[in-house]
C-alpha positions as CSV (number, residue, x, y, z in Angstrom):
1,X,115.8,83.3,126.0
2,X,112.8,84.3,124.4
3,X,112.2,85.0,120.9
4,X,110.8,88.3,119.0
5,X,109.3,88.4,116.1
6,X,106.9,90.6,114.3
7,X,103.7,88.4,113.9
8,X,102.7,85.0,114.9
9,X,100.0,83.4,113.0
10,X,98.2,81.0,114.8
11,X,96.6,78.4,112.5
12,X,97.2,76.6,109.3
13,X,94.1,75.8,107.4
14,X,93.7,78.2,104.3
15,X,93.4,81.3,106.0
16,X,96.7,81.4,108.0
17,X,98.7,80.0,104.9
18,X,97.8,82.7,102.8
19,X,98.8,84.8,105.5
20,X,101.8,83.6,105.8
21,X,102.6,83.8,102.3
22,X,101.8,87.4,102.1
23,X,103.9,88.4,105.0
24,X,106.9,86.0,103.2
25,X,106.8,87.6,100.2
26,X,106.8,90.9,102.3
27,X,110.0,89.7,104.1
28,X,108.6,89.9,107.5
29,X,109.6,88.1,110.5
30,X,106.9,85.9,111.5
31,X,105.5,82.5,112.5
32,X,102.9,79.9,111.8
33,X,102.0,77.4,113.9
34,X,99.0,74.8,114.7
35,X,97.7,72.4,117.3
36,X,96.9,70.4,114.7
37,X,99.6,67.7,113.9
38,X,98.8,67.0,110.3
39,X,97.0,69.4,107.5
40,X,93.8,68.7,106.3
41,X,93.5,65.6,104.2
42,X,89.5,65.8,104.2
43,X,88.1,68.3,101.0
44,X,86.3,70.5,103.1
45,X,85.8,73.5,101.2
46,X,85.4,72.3,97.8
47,X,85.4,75.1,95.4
48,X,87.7,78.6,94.8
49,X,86.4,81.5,93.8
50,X,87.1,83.8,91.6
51,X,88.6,86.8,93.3
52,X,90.4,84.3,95.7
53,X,92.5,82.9,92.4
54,X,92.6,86.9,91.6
55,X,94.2,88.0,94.2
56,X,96.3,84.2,95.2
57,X,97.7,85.0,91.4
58,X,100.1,87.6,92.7
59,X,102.6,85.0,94.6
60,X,102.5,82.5,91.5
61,X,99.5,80.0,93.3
62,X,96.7,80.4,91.2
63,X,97.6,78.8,87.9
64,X,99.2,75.6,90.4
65,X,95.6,76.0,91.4
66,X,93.7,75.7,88.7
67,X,95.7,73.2,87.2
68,X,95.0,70.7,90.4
69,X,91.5,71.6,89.6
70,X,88.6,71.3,87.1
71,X,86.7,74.5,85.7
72,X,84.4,72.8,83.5
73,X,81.9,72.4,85.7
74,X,77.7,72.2,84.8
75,X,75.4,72.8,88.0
76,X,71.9,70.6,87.5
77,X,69.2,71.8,89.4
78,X,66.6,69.2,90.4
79,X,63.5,70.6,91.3
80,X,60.1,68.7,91.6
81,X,59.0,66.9,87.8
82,X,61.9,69.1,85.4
83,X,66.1,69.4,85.7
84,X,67.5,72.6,84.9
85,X,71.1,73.2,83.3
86,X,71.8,76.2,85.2
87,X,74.3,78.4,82.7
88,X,77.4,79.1,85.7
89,X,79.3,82.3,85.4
90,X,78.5,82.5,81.4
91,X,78.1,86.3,82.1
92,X,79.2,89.3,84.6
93,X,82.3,87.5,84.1
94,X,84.6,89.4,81.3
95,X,87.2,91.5,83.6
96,X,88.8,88.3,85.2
97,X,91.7,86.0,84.1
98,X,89.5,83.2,85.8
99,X,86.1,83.3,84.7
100,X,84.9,80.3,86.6
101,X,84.2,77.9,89.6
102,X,87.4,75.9,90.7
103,X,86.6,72.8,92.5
104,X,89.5,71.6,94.5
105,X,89.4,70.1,97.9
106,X,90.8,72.3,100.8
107,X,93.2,69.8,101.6
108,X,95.0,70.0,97.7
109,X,94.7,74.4,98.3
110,X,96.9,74.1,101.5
111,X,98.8,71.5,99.8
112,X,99.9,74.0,97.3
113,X,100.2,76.8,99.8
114,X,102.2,74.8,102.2
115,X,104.5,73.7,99.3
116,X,105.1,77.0,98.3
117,X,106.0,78.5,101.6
118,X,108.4,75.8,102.2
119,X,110.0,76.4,99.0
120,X,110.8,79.6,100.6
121,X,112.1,78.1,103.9
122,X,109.2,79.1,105.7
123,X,107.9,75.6,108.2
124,X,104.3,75.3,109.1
125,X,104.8,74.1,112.9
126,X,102.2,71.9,113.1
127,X,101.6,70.1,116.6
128,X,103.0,73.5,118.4
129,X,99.7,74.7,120.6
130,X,99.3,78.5,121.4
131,X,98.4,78.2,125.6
132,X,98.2,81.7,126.6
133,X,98.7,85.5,124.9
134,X,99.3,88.4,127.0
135,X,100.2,91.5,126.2
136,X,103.2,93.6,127.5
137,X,104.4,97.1,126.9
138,X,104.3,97.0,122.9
139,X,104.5,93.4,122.4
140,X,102.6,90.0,123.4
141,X,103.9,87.2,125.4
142,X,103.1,83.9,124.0
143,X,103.7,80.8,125.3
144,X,103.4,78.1,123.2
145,X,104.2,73.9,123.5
146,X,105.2,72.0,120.8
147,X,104.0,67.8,119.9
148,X,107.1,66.6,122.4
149,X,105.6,68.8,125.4
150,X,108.3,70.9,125.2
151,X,106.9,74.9,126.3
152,X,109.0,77.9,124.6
153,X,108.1,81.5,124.9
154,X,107.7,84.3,121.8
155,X,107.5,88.0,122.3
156,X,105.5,89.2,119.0
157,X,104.0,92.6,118.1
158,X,101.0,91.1,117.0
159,X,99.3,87.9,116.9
160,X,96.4,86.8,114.1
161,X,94.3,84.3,114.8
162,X,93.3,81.8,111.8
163,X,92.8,79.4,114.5
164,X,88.8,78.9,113.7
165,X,85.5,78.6,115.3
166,X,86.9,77.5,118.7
167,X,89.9,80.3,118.2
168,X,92.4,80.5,121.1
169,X,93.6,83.5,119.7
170,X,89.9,85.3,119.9
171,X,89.4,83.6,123.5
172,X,92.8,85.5,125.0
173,X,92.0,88.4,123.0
174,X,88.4,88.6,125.2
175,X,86.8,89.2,121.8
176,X,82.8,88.1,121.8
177,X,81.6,85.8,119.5
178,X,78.4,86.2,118.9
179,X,75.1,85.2,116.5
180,X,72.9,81.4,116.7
181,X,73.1,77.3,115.6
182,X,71.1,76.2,112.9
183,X,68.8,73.5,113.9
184,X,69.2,71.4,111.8
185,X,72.0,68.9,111.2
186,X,73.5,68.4,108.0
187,X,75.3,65.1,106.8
188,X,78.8,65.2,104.7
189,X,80.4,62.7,103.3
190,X,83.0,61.9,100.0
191,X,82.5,58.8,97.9
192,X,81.8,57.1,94.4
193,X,78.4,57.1,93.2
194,X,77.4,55.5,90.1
195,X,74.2,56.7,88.3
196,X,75.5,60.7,88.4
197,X,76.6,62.5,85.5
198,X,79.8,63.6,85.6
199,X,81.8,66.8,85.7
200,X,78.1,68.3,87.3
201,X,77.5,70.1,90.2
202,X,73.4,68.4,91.8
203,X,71.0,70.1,93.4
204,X,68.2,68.5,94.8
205,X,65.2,71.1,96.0
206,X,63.1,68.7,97.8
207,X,59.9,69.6,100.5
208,X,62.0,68.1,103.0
209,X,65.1,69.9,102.2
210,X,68.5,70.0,100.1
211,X,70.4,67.6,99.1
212,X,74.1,68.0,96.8
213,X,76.9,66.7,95.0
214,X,79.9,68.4,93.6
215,X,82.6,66.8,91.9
216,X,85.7,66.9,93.7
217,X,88.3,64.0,92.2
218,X,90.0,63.4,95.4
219,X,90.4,62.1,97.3
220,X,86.9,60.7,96.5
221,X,85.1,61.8,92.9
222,X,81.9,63.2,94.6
223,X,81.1,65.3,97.6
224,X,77.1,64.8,99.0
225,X,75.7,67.1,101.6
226,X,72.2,66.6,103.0
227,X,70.3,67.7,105.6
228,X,69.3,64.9,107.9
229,X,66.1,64.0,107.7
230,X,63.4,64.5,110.2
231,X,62.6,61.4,112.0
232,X,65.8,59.7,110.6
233,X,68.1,57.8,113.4
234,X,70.9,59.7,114.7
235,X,74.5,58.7,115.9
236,X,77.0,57.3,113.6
237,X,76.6,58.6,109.8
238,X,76.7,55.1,107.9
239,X,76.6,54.3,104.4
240,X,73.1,52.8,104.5
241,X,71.4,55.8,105.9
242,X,73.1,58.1,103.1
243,X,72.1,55.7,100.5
244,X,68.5,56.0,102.2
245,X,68.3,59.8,101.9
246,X,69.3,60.1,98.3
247,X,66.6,56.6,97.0
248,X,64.3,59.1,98.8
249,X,65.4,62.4,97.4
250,X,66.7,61.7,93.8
251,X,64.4,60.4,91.3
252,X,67.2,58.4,89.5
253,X,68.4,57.1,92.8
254,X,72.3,56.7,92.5
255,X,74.1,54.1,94.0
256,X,76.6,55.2,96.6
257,X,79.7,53.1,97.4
258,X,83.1,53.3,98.8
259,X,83.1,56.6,101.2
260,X,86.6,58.0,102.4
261,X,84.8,59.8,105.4
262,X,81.2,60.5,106.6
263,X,80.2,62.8,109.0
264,X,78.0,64.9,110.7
265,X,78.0,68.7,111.4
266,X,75.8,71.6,112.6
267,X,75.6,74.7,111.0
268,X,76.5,77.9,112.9
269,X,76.2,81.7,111.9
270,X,78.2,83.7,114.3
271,X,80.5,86.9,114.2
272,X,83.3,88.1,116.1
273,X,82.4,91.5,118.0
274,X,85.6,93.0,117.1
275,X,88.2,91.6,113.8
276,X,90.8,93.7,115.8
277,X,91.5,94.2,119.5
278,X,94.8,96.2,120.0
279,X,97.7,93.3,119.0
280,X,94.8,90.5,118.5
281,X,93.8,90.0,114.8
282,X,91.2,87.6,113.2
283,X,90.8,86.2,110.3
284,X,88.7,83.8,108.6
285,X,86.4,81.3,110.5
286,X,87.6,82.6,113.5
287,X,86.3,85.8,113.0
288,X,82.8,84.5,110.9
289,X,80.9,81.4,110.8
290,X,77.6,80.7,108.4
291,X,76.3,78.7,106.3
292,X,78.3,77.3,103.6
293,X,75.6,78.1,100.9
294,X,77.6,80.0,97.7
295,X,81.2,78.4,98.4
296,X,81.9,82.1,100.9
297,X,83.3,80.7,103.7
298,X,87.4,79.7,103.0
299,X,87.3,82.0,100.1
300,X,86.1,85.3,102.7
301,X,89.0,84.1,105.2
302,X,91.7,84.0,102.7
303,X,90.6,87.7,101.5
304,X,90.6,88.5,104.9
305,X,94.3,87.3,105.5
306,X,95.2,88.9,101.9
307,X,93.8,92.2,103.1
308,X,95.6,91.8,106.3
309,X,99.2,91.0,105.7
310,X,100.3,93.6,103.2
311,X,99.3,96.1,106.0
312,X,100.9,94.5,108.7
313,X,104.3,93.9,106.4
314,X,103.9,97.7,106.0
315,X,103.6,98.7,109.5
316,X,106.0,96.1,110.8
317,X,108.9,97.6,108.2
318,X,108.4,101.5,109.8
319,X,106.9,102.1,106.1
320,X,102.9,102.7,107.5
321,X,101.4,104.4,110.2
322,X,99.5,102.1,113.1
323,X,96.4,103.3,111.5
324,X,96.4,101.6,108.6
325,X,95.8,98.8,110.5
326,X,92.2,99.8,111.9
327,X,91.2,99.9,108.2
328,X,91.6,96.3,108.3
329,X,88.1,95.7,110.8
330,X,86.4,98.8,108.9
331,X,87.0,97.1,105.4
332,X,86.6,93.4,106.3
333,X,83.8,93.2,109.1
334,X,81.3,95.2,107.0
335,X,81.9,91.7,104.3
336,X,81.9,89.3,106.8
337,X,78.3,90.7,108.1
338,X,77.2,90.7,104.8
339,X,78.3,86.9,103.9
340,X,76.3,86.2,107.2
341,X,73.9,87.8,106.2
342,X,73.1,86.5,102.0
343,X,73.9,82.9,103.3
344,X,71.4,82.8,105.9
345,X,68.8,84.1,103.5
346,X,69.8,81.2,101.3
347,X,69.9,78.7,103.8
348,X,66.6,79.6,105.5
349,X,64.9,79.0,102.2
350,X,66.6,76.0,101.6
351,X,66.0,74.0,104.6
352,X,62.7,75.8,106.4
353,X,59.7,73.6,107.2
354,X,57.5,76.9,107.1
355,X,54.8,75.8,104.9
356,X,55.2,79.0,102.6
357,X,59.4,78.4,102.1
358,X,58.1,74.4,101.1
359,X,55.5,75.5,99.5
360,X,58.0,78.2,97.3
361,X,60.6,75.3,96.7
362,X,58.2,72.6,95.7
363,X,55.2,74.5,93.4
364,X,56.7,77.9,93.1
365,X,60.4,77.2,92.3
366,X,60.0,74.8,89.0
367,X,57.9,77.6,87.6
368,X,60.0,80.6,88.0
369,X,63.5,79.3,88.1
370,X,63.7,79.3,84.0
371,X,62.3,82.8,84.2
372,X,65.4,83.7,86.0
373,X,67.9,82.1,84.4
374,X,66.9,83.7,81.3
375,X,67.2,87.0,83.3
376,X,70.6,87.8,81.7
377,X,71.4,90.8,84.0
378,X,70.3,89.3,87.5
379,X,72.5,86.3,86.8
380,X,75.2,89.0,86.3
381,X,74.4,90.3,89.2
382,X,74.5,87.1,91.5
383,X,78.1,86.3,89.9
384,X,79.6,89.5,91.2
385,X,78.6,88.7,94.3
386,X,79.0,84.9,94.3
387,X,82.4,85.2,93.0
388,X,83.3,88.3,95.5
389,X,84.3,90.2,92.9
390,X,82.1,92.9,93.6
391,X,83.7,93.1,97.1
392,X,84.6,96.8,97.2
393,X,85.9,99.5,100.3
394,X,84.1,102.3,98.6
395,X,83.3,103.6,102.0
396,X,86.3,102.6,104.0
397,X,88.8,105.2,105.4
398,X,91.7,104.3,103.1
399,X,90.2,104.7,99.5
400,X,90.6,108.0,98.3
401,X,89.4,110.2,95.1
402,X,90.7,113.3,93.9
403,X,89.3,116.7,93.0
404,X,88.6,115.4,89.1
405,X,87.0,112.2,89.6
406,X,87.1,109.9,86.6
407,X,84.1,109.6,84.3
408,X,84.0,105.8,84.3
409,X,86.6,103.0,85.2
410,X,86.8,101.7,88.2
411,X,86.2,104.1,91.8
412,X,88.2,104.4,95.2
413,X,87.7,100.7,96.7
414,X,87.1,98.8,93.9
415,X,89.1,96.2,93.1
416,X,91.2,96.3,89.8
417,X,89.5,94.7,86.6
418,X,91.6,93.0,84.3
419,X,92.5,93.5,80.9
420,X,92.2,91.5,77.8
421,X,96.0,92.6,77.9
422,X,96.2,91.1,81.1
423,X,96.9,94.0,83.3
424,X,96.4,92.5,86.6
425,X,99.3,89.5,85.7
426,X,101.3,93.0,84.4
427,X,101.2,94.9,87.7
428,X,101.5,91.6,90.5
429,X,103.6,92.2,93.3
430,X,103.7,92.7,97.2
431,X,104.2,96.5,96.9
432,X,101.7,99.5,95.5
433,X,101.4,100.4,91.8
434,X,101.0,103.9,90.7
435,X,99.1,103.7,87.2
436,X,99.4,107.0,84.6
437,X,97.3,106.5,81.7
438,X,97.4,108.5,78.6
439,X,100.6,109.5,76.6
440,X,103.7,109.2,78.6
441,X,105.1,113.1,77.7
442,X,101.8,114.3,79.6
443,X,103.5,112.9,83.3
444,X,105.6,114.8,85.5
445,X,109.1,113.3,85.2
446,X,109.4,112.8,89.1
447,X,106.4,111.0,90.1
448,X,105.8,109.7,93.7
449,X,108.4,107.6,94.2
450,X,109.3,104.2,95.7
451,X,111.8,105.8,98.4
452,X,113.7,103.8,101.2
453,X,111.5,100.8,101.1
454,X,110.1,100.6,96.8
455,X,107.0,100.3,97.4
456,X,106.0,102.3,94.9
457,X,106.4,100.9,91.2
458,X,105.2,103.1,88.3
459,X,103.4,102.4,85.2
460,X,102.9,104.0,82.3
461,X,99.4,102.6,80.6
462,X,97.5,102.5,77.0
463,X,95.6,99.9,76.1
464,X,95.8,98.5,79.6
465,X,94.0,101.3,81.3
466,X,90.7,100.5,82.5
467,X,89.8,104.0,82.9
468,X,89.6,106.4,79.6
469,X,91.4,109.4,78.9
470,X,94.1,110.9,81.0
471,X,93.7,109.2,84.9
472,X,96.5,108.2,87.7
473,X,95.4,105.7,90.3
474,X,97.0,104.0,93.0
475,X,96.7,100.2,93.4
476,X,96.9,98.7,96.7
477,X,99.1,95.4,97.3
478,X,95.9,93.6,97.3
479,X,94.7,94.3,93.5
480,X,91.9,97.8,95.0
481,X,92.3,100.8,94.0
482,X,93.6,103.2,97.2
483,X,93.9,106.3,95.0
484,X,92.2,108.0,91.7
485,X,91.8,111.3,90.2
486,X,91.5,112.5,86.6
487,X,94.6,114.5,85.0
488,X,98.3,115.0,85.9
489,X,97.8,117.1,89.2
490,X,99.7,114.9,91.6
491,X,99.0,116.8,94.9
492,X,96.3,114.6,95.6
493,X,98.2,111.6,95.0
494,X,101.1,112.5,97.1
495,X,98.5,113.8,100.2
496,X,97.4,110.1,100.0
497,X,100.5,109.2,100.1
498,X,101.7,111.3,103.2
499,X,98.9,110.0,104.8
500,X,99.2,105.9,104.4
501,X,102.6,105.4,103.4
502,X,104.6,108.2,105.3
503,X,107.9,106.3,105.4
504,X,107.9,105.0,102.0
């Protein structure tokens, strides 16, 4: 017999977990499996932003989170004759409940995802393989084998793939993957090293290239990432040719000792031609690739999935129209071009032998770097969009304003700031939230409501509001504002309403 479901996720790194725990906190019939028979135990990504913890905050992960993690973290920046204490997120930062870096190791993030969705009898079916996806009348065929050999088939009315660079997912789908390798290869590896100060993120800005440690705590105490240097033997990543790079590199020459892993990798930056191809989703690496410069990559695929799931849970329950769905490519692709994009920038002048790039790094770099830092409102700047909290869908076909826009506060597409009252913690949940600001007697007594499905919950906001004077917005499951207009005229509102969430 076969088996229907609404979605199958296929993959269980970051991306598909916090998939998964969108559409279980949704109630929607799904699965999530992976070839892989065992999660991740290396760190991988090291580091969380803020807008991940944000939005991961609304199903009770973030504060598990940041309590596996550290926050107080320095960033040193070596550059040729002077270190510089880099200030990190000291400004830009004052609408967010977590106003800093987290480093944690990917593996202790899927740890606590993982934990959670088993807590809510959800399995992660690791060792089951998707072998082939075909669509049929208005659902897909997908046959997939578990770690015994055994094959079993699933009928599913759509199928995401956070399944990664090599996606199988993307591959049935006949979605193009397109873009360029780096040439140059970069060398990984987590160990002690004595010599370092602790609790600080190094950054080495050498002629020859970059060089970094972050500290992770496990399962080693530092991360290092270099690029391998030109001329240096290849093959098997040892201890000795590590310790080589950094005696050449860093002027106080740490001693490294006891690695956990070493490795290799090239850098890719490559795009998926299409996020969506009728059932077929992506999400995450196996929709972008790039460089891993800012900490973008894990923290753009779980966005993606949190953008995602809400609007399949929706359409899945009768409660949305199939077209919400499109918005999903026309919000996301447009920030997955754009990571590409900034990171390439930032890589290319990091690691080009062009003789103007050295030339900037070595001679021009220690001279203007303090310059900068002391530039109060470009370091703003560079948080918003380090920390993705100035990720916005101004533009995309499911933010809406009405006929009185508001004079300030947040617009259509942004995402919600918090509070010093804490509004975002107030108003967390899997459904939308209709905000009324201004004195309660001003309302209509029968807003839009909740209907068949509740997934509309009202509040009634003072000192919360973000916005002054008398405004109603609309806040989408995923923390942006869908809807906003300025007084108590509701027509607008409902319109929206009519339009995205008929069968509310």
């Amino acid at each position: 017999m076969t088996a229907s479901l609404d979605v199958l996720v296929v993959g269980a790194g970051p991306t598909g977990l916090a998939l998964a725990t969108q559409l279980r906190a949704c109630d929607t019939p799904f699965r999530i499996v992976d070839r892989s028979s065992d999660r991740a135990r290396e760190s991988r990504a090291p580091a969380i932003q803020p807008r991940t913890l944000e939005m991961l905050s609304a199903f009770g992960a973030a504060d598990e989170l940041v309590d596996r993690g550290s926050t107080a973290v320095r960033l040193h920046l070596h550059l040729p004759r002077r270190v510089l204490q880099v200030p990190v997120f000291d400004v830009g930062c004052d609408d967010t409940p977590y106003p800093f870096l987290l480093f944690l190791p990917q593996s202790e993030t899927e740890a606590v995802l993982t934990a959670r969705l088993a807590a809510r009898d959800v399995p992660v079916e690791r060792g089951t393989e998707l072998l082939s996806a075909e669509p049929e009348g208005e659902h897909v065929i997908c046959r997939l084998r578990d770690r015994d050999g055994t094959e079993e088939t699933v009928r599913a009315r759509y199928v995401v793939g956070c399944d990664g660079a090599h996606s199988t997912v993307r591959a049935q789908a006949g979605i193009g993957f397109e873009g360029y390798a780096y040439p140059q290869t970069f060398l990984l590896a987590d160990l002690e090293v004595d010599g370092l100060e602790p609790g600080v993120a190094h950054t080495y800005m050498t002629a020859a290239g970059l060089l970094f440690f972050f500290p992770l705590g496990t399962p080693a105490t530092w991360r290092m990432i270099a690029m391998h240097p030109p001329g240096a033997p290849g093959g098997e990543v040892t201890l000795g040719l590590l310790q080589g790079i950094v005696d050449d590199w860093a002027p106080e020459r740490p001693s490294l000792r006891d690695p956990v892993w070493m490795t290799s990798f090239r850098i890719h930056n490559r795009g998926a031609t299409h996020y969506r191809k009728g059932p077929f989703f992506l999400a995450g690496d196996a929709a972008h690739i790039h460089s891993p410069a800012g900490g973008q990559g894990m923290n753009t695929g779980i966005q993606d999935a949190l953008n995602l799931g809400w609007k399949l849970a929706h359409v899945c329950r009768g409660a949305a129209p199939e077209a919400l769905l499109d918005t999903y490519e026309a919000e996301r692709a447009p920030i997955g071009h754009g990571v590409r994009r900034l990171t390439d920038r930032a890589f290319t002048v990091g690691t080009s032998s062009h003789p103007a790039l050295r030339l900037a790094r070595t001679r021009l770099a220690p001279r203007l770097a303090p310059l900068l830092l002391r530039a109060t409102g470009a370091r703003a700047r560079l948080f918003r969009t380090v920390s993705e909290l100035g990720i916005h869908y101004r533009r995309g076909p499911a933010s809406g304003t009405g006929p009185l826009r508001p004079r300030r506060g947040p617009r259509a597409g942004d995402r919600l700031p918090d509070t010093p009252a804490g509004l975002q913690r107030r108003i967390a949940g899997p459904g939308y939230h209709l905000l009324l600001t201004g004195p309660a007697g001003l309302w209509p007594q029968d807003p839009p409501p909740g209907g068949l499905h509740g997934l509309v919950s009202v509040h009634h906001l003072d000192t919360l509001s973000p916005w002054p004077g008398v405004t109603h917005a609309l806040v989408r499951p995923d923390g942006y504002v869908g809807y906003v207009a300025r007084g108590t005229d509701l027509t607008g509102l409902r319109a929206h309403l009519d339009r995205w969430l008929p069968g509310r």
